[in-house]
MIKE-613460 format. One record per residue (C-alpha): residue in one letter; x, z, y. Coordinates in pm, whole numbers, padded with zeros to 5 digits, always signed. Each point is the difference from the previous one (the first is absolute). Last residue first. Layout:
% residues N
AXZY...
END
This chain:
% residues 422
X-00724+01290+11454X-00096-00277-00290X-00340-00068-00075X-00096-00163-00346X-00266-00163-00151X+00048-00164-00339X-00176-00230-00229X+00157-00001-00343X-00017-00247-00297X+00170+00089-00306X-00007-00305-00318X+00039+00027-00386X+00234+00010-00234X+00078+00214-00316X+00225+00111-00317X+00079+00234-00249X-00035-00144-00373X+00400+00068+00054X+00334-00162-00116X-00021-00221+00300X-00206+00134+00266X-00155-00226+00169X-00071+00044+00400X-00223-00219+00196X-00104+00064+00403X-00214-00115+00275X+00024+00130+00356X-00247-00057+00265X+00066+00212+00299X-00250-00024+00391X+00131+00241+00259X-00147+00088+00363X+00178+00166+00237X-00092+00213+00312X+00350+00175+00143X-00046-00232+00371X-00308-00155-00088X-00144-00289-00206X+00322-00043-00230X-00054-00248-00290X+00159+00044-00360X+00038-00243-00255X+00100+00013-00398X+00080-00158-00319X+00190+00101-00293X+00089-00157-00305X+00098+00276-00277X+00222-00079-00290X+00095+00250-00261X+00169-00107-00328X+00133+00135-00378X-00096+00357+00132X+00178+00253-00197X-00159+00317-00099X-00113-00126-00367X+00359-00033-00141X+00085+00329-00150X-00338+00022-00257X+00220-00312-00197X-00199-00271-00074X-00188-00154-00303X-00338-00012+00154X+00035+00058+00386X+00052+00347+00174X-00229+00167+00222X+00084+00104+00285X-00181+00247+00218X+00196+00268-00297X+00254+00163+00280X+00259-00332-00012X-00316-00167+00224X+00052+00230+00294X+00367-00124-00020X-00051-00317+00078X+00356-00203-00077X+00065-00355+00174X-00091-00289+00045X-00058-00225+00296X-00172-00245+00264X-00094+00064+00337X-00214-00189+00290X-00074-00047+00371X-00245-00189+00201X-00040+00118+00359X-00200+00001+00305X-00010+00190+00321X-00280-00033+00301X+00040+00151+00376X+00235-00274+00134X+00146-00169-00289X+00144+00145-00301X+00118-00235-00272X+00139+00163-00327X+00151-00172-00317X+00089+00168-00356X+00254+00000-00250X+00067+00308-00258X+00212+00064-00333X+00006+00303-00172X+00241+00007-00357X-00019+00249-00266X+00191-00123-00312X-00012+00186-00347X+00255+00298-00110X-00222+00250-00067X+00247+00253-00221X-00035+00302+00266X-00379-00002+00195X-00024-00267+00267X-00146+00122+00319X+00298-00184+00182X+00271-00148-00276X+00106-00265+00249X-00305-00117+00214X+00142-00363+00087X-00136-00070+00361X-00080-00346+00112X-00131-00080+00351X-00184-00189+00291X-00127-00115+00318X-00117-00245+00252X-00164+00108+00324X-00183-00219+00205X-00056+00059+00382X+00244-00310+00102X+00250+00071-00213X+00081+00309-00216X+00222+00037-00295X-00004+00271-00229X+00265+00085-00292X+00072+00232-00304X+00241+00101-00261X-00069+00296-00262X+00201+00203-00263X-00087+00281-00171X+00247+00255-00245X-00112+00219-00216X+00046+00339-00180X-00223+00060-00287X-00333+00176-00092X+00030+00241-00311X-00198-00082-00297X-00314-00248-00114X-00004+00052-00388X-00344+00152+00035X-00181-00242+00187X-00335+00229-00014X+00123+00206+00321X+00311+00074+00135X+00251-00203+00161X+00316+00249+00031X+00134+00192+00313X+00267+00315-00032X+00287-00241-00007X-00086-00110+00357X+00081-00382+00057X+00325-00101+00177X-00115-00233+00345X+00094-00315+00092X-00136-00217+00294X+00145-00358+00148X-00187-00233+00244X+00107-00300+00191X-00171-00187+00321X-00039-00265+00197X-00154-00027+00333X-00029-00334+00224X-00181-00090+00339X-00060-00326+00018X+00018-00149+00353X+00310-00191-00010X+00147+00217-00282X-00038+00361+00054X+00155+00322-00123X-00050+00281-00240X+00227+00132-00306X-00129+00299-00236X+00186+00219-00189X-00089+00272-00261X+00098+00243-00214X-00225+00274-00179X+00173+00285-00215X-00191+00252-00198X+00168+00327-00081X-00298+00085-00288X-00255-00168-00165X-00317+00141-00179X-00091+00204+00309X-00388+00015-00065X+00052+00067-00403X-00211-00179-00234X-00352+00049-00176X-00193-00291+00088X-00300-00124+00216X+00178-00203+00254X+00191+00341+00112X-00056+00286-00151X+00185+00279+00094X+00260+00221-00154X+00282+00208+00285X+00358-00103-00110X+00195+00368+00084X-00106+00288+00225X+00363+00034+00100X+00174-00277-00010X-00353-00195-00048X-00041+00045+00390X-00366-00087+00140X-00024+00108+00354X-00087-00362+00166X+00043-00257-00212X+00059-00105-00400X-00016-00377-00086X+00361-00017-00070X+00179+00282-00029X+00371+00029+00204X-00099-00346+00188X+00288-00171+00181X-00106-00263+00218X+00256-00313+00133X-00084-00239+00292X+00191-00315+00135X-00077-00196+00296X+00126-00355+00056X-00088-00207+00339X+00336+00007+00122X-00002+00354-00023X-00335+00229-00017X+00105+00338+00050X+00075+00149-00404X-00350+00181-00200X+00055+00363-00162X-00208+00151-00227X-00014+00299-00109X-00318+00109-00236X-00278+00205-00107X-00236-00300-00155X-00249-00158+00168X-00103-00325-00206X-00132-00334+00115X+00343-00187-00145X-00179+00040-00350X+00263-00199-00246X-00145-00335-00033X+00070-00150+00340X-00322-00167-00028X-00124+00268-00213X-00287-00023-00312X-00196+00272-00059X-00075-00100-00359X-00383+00023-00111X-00173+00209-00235X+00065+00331+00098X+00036-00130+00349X-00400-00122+00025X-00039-00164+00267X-00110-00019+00368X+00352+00220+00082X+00127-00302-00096X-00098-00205+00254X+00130+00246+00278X+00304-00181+00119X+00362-00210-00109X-00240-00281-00149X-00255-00016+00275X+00165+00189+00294X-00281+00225+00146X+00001-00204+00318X+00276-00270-00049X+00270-00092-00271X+00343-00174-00001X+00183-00033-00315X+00317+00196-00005X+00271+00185+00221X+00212+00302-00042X+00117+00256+00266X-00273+00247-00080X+00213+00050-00306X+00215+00227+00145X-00214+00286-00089X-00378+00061+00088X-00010+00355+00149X-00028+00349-00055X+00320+00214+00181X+00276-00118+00143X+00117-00335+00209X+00277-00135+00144X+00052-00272+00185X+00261-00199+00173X+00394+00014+00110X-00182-00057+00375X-00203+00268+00021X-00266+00116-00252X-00145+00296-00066X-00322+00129-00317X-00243+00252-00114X-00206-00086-00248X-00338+00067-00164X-00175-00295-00178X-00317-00045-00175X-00166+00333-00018X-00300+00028-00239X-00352-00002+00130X-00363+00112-00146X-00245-00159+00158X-00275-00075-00294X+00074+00334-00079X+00145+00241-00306X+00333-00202-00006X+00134+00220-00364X-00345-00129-00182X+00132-00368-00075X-00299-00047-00223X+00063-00252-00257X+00026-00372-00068X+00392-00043+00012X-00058-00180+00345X-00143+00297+00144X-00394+00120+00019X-00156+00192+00287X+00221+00200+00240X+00226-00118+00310X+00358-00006+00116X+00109-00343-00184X-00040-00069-00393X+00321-00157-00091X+00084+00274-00237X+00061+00241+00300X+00335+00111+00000X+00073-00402-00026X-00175-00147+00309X-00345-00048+00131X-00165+00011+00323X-00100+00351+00136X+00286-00004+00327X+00172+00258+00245X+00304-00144+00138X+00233+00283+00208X+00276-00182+00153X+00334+00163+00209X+00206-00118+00246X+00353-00051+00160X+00175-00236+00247X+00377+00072+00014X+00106-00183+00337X+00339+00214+00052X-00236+00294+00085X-00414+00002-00115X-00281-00159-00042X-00335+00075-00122X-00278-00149-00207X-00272+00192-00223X-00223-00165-00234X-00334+00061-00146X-00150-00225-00243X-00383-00029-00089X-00074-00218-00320X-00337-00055-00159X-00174-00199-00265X-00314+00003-00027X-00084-00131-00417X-00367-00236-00109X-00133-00082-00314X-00185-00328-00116X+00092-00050-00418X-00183+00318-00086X+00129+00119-00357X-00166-00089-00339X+00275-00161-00137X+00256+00239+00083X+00252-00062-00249X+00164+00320-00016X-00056-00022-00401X+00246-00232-00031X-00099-00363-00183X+00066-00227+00289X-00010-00362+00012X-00138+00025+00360X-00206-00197+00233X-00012+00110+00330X-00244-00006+00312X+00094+00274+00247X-00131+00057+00347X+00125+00199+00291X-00154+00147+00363X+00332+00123+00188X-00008+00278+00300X+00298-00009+00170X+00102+00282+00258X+00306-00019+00174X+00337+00187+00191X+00132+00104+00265X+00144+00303+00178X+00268+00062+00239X+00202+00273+00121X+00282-00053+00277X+00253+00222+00029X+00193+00099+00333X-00276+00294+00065X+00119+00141-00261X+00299+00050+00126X-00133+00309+00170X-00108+00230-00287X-00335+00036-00080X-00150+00396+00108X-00162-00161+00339X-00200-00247-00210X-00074+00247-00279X-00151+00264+00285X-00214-00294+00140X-00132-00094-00313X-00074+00379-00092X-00215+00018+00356X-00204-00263-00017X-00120+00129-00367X-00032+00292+00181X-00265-00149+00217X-00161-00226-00259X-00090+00309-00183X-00110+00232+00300X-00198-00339+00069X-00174+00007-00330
END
């Protein structure tokens, strides 16, 4: 054992001496957290798909983890420069919602590829500089959208969190405050302007959306996956576009941010809807639009938004609104955080265009994906004991109807959380 230990010694000291000299000019950091959430579930549905998991345990529990890595230097002419490595196992879109671990998905099945309870998925991997003309960055990150504003939300973030991961997403819609998913990490450019009289700008370019890290469909082409339990293409829209600018200042002492939104992408020809909706085709191109705003006075925060979802995850020839809207209000004071926040919208689910919904008497089989209404009412609170220790406490109760479908449901998520942050 000490022979072992001893040349272990030894190699670190040999890859110290072989690093090149600037790097002793960087600085390396890592953070992160740990949350471990204990949820229930009480709905009532109206549904008649044969994921309905009647018999399923309504008390489950998810860890959810997040360790970032990032790497700081500076350089001539005031160029600062970096790079962030994000490891993470919560859910996104190359995962069907499911998170980095095993045991049963959303869609009611096995979600084998993970293999173990801590199986992680990178987040974001960038490298970025900024001087004074801005920021750029490159690599797998969240796009310009970062820059937009809605409801306010604490701990795991009630109607923009976790709740939902406490259901059943073959049955129910995952609903958006900012409708289109501004969580994802797609290979990108984006490029954010210095803050000028309070206004900063940001635009994204996205060559495939929702593909990252070494996956290039010029030359390997759309890779299939199964996101949310059905049988489309991961990159199903190409050359996306995401603008946004926000404006801060202060008023007395209110401090002000407001906010506007635009993405547009062209959808891949090779993608259709398939499944038992036959007469589902191609996706389309859209356009979304959003504005947003926050005020906060005193320790309360008062926030929200409306985003018009275009054509997003709407198959060619459905033509029917999709609208988010959000309010909410937050107080934090001293080591405790509350908030009350809601949303309200319709729009396309395209889990349910795959045969999860089931048409009405007398109606076409096209119409059964679209969500007539979703409203969730979200409350939450959070108390720090410790520098990093918090404790979280989410109710969230939600409806959704679908309008030409016998699909529909409500219920109530409650979630206790611990978390330490690092």
């Amino acid at each position: 054992m000490r022979k072992i230990l001893l040349a272990s010694s030894a190699l670190v000291g040999v890859a110290m001496l072989a690093a090149p000299a600037f790097a002793g000019d960087l600085t390396v950091k890592l953070s992160g957290y740990d949350t471990a959430m204990l949820g229930f579930n009480d709905h009532t549905g109206e549904s008649t798909a044969t994921d309905d998991d009647v018999k399923s345990n309504n008390v489950s529990m998810e860890n959810l983890f997040d360790i970032n890595v990032s790497v700081e230097g500076k350089g001539s002419n005031n160029l600062d420069y970096g790079a962030m490595i994000s490891i993470w196992n919560g859910p996104n879109y190359s995962n069907a919602w499911t998170g980095g671990g095993s045991g049963r998905n959303p869609a009611g099945t096995q979600f084998a590829s993970t293999g173990s309870g801590v199986g992680a998925t990178e987040q974001q991997a960038y490298v970025w500089m900024s001087n004074n003309w801005g920021k750029a960055m490159f690599g797998d990150a969240h796009g310009a959208s970062d820059l937009f504003v809605y409801a306010p939300t604490v701990g795991t973030n009630q109607i923009d969190g976790y709740y939902q991961q406490f259901e059943n997403l073959a049955r129910d819609w995952r609903a958006l405050p900012t409708f289109i998913d501004n969580n994802e990490d797609s290979t990108r450019i984006t490029y954010y302007t210095p803050k000028i009289a309070g206004f900063q700008g940001g635009i994204s370019w996205t060559p495939n959306l929702y593909a990252q890290g070494m996956t290039n469909s010029t030359s390997v082409g759309p890779l299939p996956t199964s996101p949310a339990g059905n049988s489309t293409i991961s990159n199903m829209y190409d050359n996306q576009v995401q603008g946004a600018i926000a404006w801060s200042g202060s008023y007395d002492k209110a401090n002000i941010k407001v906010s506007g939104l635009a993405t547009e992408a062209q959808s891949n020809d090779d993608v259709f809807f398939a499944g038992a909706v036959t007469n589902h085709a191609l996706a389309t191109d859209y356009l979304t639009l959003g504005l947003g705003a926050q005020v906060n006075y005193a320790g309360f925060t008062l926030g929200g938004s409306y985003s018009n979802g275009g054509h997003y995850d709407a198959a060619k020839g459905e033509d029917k609104p999709q609208d988010m809207w959000t309010a909410g209000l937050k107080y934090d004071m001293d080591k405790a955080s509350f908030a009350i926040n809601g949303e309200l919208g319709e729009g396309y689910d395209i889990a349910w265009g795959t045969g999860a919904g089931v048409a009405k008497s007398g109606d076409s089989a096209s119409n059964p994906d679209y969500i007539r209404q979703y409203d969730a009412l979200g409350f939450g609170a959070t108390y720090t004991w410790a520098p990093g220790l918090v404790s979280g406490v989410d109710v969230v109760f939600y409806n959704q109807d679908g309008e030409y479908s016998s699909e529909g449901d409500s219920g109530v998520v409650a979630i206790l959380s611990q978390r330490v942050n690092f």
